[in-house]
C-alpha positions in Angstrom: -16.1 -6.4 -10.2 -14.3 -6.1 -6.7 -12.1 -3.0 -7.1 -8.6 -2.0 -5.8 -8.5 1.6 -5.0 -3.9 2.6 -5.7 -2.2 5.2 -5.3 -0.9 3.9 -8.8 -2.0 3.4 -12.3 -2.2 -0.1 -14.2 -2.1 -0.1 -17.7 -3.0 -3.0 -20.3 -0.1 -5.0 -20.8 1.8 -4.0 -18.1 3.0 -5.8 -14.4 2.2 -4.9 -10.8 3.7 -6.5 -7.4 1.6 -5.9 -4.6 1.9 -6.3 -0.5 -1.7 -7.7 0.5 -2.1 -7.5 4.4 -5.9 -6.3 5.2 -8.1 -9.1 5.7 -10.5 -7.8 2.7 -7.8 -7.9 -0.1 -6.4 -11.2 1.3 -10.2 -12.7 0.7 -9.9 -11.2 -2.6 -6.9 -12.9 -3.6 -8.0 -16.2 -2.8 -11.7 -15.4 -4.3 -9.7 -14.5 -7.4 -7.2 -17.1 -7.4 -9.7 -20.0 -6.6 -12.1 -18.8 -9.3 -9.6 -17.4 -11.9 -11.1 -13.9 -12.1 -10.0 -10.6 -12.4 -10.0 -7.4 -9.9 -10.3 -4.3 -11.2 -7.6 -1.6 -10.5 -8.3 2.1 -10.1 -6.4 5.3 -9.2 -7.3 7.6 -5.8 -8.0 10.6 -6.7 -9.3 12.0 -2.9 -8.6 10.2 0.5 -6.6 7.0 1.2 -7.1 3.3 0.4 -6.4 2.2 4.1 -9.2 2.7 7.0 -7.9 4.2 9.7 -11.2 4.7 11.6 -14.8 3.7 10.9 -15.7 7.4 10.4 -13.2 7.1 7.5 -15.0 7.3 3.9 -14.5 5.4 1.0 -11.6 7.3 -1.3 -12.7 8.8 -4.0 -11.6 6.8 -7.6 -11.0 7.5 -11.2 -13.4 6.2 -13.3 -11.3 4.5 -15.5 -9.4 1.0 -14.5 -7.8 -2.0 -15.5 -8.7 -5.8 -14.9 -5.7 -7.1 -13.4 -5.3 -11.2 -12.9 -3.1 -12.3 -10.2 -0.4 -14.4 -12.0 2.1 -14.9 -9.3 1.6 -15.5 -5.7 4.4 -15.7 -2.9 4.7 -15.2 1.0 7.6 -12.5 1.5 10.2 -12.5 4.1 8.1 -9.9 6.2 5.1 -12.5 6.4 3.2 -10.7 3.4 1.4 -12.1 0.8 2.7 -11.2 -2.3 1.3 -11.1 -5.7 1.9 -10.3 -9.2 -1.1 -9.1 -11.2 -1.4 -8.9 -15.0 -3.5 -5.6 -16.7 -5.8 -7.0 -19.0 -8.6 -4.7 -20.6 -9.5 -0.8 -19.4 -13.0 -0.5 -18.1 -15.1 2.4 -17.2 -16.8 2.3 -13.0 -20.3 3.1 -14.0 -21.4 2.9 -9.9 -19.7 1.5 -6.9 -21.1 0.7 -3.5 -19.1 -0.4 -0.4 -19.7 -3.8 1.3 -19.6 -4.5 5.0 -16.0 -5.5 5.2 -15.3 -2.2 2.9 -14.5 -3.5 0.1 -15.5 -1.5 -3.2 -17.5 -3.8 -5.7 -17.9 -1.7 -9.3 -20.5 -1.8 -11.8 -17.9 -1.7 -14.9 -18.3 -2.3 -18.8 -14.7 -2.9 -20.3 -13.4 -0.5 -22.7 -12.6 -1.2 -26.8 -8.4 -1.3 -26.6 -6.8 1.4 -28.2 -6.3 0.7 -32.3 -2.8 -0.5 -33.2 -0.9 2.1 -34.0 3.1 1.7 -35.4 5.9 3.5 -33.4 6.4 6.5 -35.7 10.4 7.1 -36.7 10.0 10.2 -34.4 9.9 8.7 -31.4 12.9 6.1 -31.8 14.2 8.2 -29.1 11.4 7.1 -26.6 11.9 3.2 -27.8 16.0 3.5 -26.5 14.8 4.6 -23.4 12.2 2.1 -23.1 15.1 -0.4 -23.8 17.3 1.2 -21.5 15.3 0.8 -18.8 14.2 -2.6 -19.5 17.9 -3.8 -18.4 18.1 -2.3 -15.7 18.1 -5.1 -12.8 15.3 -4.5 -10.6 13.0 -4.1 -13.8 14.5 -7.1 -15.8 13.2 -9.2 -12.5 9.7 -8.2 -13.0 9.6 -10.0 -16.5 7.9 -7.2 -18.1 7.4 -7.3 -22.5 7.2 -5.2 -24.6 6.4 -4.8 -28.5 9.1 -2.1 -29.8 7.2 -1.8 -32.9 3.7 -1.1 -31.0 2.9 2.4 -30.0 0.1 1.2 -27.6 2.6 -1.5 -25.5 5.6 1.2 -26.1 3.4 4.4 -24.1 1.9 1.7 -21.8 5.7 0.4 -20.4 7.1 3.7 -20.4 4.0 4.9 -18.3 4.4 2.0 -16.2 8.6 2.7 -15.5 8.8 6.2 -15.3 8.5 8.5 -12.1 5.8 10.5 -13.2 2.5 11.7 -11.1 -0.3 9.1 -10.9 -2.8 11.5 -12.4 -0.7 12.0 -15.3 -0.9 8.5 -15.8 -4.3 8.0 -15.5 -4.4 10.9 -18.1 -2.8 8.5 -20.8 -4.5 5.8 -19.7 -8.1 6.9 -20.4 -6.2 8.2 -23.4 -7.9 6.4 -26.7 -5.3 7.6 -29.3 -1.6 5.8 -28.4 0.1 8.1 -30.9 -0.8 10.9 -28.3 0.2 9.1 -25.6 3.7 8.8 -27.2 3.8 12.8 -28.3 2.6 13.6 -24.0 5.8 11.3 -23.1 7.7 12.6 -25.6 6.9 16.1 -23.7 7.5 14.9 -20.5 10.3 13.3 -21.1 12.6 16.4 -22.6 11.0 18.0 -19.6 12.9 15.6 -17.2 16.0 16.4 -19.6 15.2 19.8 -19.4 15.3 19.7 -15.6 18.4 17.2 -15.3 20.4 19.6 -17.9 19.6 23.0 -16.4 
């Protein structure tokens, strides 16, 4: 699977805009597009996704990822091409090797998803601020869903929305339980409160 190296996290469910402007992710996109398969998107964990120099070496990744299709395509004012990608299933990168043009194709075997688990009545609080920042304009745009009632889709778009550090993310996301996903927001998020309050 061709691989995405971010300095973000995709989750299964969730929605990603992305800027493509080197020549290997624009040959992607159309590769994808044409053929209507997936890419697979992984967090940096060491080094940068953009070659500055050939001495430059490939960034290290996490070893979990999501497929993400592309769903929506535009060209943007600044000349861009724009796409919106869908996360599909997690995977686990079992090798990767670097082509000529740099990109990253993985050796990946997709994950089991996480078993349905109901929101419990203690986290009602995290589902109001799920909702609350579901109207909010610029996210309401992005057409993003969500299953109120479904722990997994309820930690997956609050990952997704809030400002929290990538690695964090990733923690949840290779996360198998979503009832602990929801109790490590549910920490994090009085944290914030904690913060804003004090």
């Amino acid at each position: 699977m061709p691989l995405f190296p971010l300095g973000t996290v995709l989750f299964p469910g969730g929605t990603l805009p992305l800027q493509i402007f080197e020549t290997r992710y624009v040959d992607l996109v159309k590769r994808c597009m044409r053929d209507g398969s997936p890419f697979g998107v992984v967090l940096i964990l060491d080094g940068r996704e953009a070659r500055q120099n050939e001495r430059d070496r490939p960034p290290q990744i996490a070893t979990v990822g999501t497929c993400a299709r592309i769903v929506d395509f535009t060209e943007l004012a600044n000349g861009l091409l724009g796409i919106t990608a869908h996360g599909e299933r997690r995977f686990r990168v079992l090798g990767a090797e670097e082509q000529q043009d740099h990109l990253l194709l993985g050796q990946v075997v997709e994950l089991d998803d996480p078993p349905y688990a109901p929101v419990p009545a203690e986290s009602d609080a995290l589902v109001e601020i799920l909702r609350q920042l579901l109207e909010y304009p610029e996210v309401n745009q992005l057409g993003i869903e969500a299953d109120f009632d479904d722990a997994r889709s309820v930690a997956g778009r609050l990952a997704d929305l809030l400002p929290v550090d990538p690695r964090f993310k990733q923690s949840l996301l290779e996360q198998d339980d979503p009832l602990i996903c929801l109790a490590e927001l549910e920490r994090l998020v009085h944290a914030m409160q904690e913060r804003t309050n004090g």
